[in-house]
N, C-alpha and C positions, 0 to 999 in steps of 0.2 A: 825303223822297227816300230815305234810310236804312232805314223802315221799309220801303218798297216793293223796293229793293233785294234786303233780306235775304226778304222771303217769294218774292221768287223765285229767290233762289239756293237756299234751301233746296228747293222744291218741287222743284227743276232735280237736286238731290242721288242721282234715284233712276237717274241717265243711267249714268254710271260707273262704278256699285258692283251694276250688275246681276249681271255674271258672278261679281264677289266674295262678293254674297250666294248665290246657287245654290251657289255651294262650301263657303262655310260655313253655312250651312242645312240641307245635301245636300237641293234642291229643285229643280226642272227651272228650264230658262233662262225657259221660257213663265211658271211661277211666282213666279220672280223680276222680272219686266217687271212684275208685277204694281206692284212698289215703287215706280214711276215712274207706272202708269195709273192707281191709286188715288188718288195725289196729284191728280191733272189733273182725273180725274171727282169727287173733293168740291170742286175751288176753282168746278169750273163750276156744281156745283149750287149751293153756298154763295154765289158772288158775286153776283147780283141780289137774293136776301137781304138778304146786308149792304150793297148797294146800297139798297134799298128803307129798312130801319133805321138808314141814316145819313145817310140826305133828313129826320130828325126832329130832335128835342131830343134823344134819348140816344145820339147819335154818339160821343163820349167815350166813353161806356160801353161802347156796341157794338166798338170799337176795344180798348179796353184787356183785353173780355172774350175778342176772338178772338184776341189774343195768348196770352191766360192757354191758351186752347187749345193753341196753336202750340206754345208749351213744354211744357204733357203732352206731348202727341204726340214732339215734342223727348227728353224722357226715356224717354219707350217705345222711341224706336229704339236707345236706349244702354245700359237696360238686357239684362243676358243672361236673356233673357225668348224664348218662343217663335217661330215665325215670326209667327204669327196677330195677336202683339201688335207685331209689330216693322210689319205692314200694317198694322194701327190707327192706329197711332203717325205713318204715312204719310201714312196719311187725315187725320189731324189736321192735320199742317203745310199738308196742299195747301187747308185750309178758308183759311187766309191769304191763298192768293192773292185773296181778296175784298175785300183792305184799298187795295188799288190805289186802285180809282174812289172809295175815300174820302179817301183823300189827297188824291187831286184836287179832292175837294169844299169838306176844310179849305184846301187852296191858293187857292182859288175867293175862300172867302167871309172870307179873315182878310187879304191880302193885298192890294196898291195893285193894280188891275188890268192896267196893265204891267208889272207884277214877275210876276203872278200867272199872267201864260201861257205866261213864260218856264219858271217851276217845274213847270206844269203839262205843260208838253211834255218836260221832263227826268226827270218823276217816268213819263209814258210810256216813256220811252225805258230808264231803269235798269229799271224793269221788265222787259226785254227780256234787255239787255245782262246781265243777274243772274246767266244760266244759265253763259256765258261766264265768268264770277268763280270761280262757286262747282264748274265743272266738272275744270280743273287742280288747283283745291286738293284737292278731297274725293278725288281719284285720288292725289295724294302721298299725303296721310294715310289712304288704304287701302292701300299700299303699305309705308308705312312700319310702322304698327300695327295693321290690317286693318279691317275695313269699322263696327265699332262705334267707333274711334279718326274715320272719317270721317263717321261721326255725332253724335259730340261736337260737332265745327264746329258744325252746328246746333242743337245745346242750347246753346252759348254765345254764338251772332250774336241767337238767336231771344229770350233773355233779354236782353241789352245793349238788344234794338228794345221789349221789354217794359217797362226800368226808361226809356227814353229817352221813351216814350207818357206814361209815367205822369209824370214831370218836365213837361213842355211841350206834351200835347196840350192844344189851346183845346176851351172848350165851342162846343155849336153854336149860330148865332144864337138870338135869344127868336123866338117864334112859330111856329115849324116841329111838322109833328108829320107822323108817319107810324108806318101800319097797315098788316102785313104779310096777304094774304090768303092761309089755311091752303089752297086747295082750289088756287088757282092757283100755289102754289110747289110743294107735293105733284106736281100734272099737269107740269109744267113740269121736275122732278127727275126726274120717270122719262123723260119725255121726250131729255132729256140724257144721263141715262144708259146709255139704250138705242141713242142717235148716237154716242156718245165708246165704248162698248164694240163698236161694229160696226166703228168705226175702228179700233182697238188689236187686235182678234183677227181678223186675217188668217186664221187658218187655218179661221175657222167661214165665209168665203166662199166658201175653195179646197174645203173637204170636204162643207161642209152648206149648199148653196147656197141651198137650198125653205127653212130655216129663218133664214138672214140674210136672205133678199129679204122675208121673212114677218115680222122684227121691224124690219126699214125700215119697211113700210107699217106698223105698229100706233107706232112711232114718229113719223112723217108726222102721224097721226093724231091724237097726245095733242097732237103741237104746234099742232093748228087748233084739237083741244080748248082748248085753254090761251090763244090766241088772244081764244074768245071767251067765255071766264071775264073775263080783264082784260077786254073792251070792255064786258062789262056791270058789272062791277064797280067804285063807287065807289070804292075805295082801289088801284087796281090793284098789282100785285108791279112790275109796270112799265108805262111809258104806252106802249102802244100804236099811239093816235092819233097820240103825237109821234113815234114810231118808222116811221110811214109817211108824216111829212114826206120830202119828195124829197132833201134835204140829207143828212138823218140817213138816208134808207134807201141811199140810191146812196152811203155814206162805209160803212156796215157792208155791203155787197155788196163795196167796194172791198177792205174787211177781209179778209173772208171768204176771198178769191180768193187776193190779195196774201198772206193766211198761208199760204195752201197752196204757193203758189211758196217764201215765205220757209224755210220749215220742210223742206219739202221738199231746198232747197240744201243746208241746217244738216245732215239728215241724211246725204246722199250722200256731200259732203265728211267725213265725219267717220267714216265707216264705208269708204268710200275709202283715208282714210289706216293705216286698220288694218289693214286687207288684209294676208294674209303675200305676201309675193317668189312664192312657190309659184304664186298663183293665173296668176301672167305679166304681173299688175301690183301696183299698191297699193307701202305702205312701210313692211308690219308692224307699226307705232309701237307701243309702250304704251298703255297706257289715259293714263298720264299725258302723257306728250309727245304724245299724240292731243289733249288736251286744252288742251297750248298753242297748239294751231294754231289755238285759239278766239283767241287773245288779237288778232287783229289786228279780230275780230268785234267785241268787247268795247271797245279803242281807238277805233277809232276810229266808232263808233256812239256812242260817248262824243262825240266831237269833233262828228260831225253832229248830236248832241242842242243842244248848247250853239254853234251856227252858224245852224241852223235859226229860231230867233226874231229872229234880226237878219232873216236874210232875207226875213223873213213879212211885212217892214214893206214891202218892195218886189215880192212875190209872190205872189198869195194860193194859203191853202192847200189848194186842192184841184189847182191847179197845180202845188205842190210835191208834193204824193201822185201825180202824173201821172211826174214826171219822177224822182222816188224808185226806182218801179215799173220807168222804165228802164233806172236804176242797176242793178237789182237783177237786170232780165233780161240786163245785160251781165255780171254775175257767173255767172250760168248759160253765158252764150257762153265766158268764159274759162274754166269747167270744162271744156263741153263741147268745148274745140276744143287747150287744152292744160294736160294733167294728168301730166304723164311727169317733174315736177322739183317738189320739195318747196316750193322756192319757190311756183311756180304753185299751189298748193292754196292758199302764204296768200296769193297776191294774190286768188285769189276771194272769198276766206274775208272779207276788206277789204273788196272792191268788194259783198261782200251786208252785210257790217257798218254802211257808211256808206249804203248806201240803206235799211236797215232803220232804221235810227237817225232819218233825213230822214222815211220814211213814219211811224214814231212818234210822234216830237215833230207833224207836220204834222196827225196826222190827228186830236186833241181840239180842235184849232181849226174846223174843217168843222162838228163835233158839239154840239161850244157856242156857236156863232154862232147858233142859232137852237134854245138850251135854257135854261130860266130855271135862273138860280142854286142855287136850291133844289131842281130836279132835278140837279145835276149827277152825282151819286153815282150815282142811278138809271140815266141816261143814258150813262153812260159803262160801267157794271157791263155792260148789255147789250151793250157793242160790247164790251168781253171775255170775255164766254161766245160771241160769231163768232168772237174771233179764237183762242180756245182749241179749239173747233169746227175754224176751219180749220188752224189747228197740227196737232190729230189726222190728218183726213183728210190732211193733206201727210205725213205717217209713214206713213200708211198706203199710200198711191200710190206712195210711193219703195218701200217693199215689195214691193207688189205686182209692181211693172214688174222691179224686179231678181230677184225670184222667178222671174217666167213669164221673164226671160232666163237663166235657172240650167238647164245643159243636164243630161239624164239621169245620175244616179252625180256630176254633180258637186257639191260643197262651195260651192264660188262662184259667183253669175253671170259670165258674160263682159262683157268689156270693155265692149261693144257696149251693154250694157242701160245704162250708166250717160249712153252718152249721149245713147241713148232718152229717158230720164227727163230730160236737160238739156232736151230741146227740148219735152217737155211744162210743164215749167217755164217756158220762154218763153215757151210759149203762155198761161200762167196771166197771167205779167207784162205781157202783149199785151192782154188782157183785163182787166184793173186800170188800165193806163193809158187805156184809151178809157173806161173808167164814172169814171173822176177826170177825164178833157176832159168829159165829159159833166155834169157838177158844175159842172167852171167856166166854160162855157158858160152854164149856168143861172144859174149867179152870177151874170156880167156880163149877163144882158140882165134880171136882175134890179135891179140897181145902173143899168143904162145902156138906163133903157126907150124 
């Protein structure tokens, strides 16, 4: 939990210290974003990777060496070293986020299996809640001693998760063994990084529209490539076959969707609260007291991680992904219907914290219900490059919408566009809840033929 923790507050590190790095850098804002989309696009290409290499026997190894990563990377950002090395050093730590679906794997296979889905839904869930952690802190400490002082944080969390692997991570069971396929992680990396770059650069849709719709379809394409690399391929990077079980596909479409609404809110709010007085709304914040308004996300997403296992015993979880989902559009309803008192920002900020929390923990139950043990790395690895996937495109659509509501000469969009964007969020939430009834539906006339 610790380790999964810390790789995603760090990857989370590049939110805050945008503007701080374009100033000391002197490099445009678009340049500086880069700090945060670098991180995103190696954990997605990395994690089925080390997904695939920690369904083997050298799980330990694989773990302990992509820390060893995380900390280079870790000390490039803190050295006064150029920009070019300071995105390296980015790219490195976001390789971490691949350690997730292994933790989950060691929780899986070392653990009493009651205990084991309780962790397993928490180590989901801190995953989440990470960025929340590590967003207030790394804004102090770019405040206080500017943006390499807020990347020290991360050379010191990412060592502690280094020396704490290497004391107590177990080896993996005897018999396992996995073979990463060069041809299909290669097609499957460009893939990804031609979807998570279409998301992050808004501006190549707004200005160069022949050439985004032109690298959608060659992206489209690598992914059916990649498709049917794995189906022929005896060792696949991932299964496939399993991944177009009806369980496992209608829980990663739930994903999908569900990020984009999740992320989406996370954005609005957050960039809402920054707003200067000027625009005729917003509440100026700081970067850093922008950042606490995370903390009711981070609370109590905490509180629904560690609630959600009790529940599960009287709920099942794709039920509880149904009713998550309407948590999370009723935190879009309290944006969109009152945002005029600082309160109301954290009570949404809550109300998407604790259904985000409930759809975490909820949703590796759906996914392992019907994945063997020794996939579980695998399986799980894939339903976080959707949800990273839908993370992006939900940045990207809160973009977009308050862009095209940004009227001529002005600085800000108007009011209007933010609650545009609420109700497209519901709609997303609208849509996650009926493919999660549509799950356990399937569930129960499965159980109750």
């Amino acid at each position: 939990m610790f380790i999964a923790l810390v790789v995603a507050a760090v990857a989370s590190l590049g939110t805050p210290l945008i503007t701080n790095v374009a100033t000391s850098f002197h490099v445009s804002l678009g340049s500086a974003q880069w700090t945060l989309t670098v991180a995103l696009l190696s954990g997605a290409v990395a994690t089925p990777v080390l997904g695939r290499l920690g369904s083997g026997r050298h799980r330990r190894a694989t773990i302990l060496a992509t820390l060893v990563v995380v900390v280079a990377g870790s000390a490039l950002t803190v050295l006064p070293l150029p920009f070019a090395w300071l995105l390296a050093g980015r790219a490195a730590q976001g390789v971490g986020l691949g350690l997730t679906a292994l933790m989950m794997g060691v929780a899986r296979d070392h653990l009493p299996e009651e205990r084991s889905a309780a962790v397993i839904a928490l180590i989901s869930v801190v995953s989440i809640i990470g960025a929340g952690v590590g967003y207030p802190l790394a804004a102090l400490l770019a405040e206080l001693g500017g943006v390499r002082a807020a990347y020290g944080l991360g050379l010191v969390v990412t060592a502690a998760a280094l020396l704490t692997a290497w004391r107590s991570m177990p080896e993996a069971p005897e018999g396992r063994s996995a073979h990463v396929g060069v041809a299909g992680a290669v097609v499957l990396a460009a893939a990804l990084l031609l979807v998570l770059l279409l998301a992050g650069e808004r501006n190549l849709w707004s200005r160069h529209l022949a050439v985004a719709a032109g690298l959608a379809v060659v992206a489209v394409v690598l992914l059916c490539v990649w498709a049917v690399i794995e189906l022929r391929s005896t060792t696949p990077l991932v299964d496939v076959r399993a991944v177009r079980h009806p369980a496992v596909a209608g829980a990663n479409l739930a994903m999908f969707v569900g990020g984009i609404g999740m992320y989406l809110l996370l954005t609005l709010i957050t960039r809402y609260a920054q707003t200067p007085h000027g625009a005729g709304y917003g509440f100026g914040l700081t970067t850093f007291v922008a950042g606490l308004v995370l903390i009711p996300f981070s609370v109590l997403g905490f509180v629904a991680g560690k609630l959600t296992p009790r529940v599960r015993t009287r709920i099942a979880d794709p039920l509880l992904l149904a009713g998550s989902a309407v948590v999370v559009g009723g935190g879009f309803a309290v944006f969109a219907a009152a945002r005029s008192d600082l309160a109301e920002l954290f009570a949404a900020m809550g109300v998407l914290g604790f259904g985000v929390g409930c759809f975490s923990a909820a949703m590796p139950g759906v996914i392992l219900a019907v994945t063997p043990k020794s996939e579980t790395s695998s399986a799980m690895s894939f339903n976080y490059v959707v949800r990273s996937v839908g993370y992006s495109l939900g940045s990207a659509i809160g973009g977009l919408i308050l862009t095209a509501g940004t009227g001529p000469g002005h600085l800000f969009p108007d009011d209007s566009a933010y609650t545009t964007a609420a109700l497209v969020g519901i709609g997303a939430m609208a849509i996650t809840t009926l493919t999660s009834l549509a799950l356990a539906r399937r569930r129960s006339s499965e159980t109750n033929p």
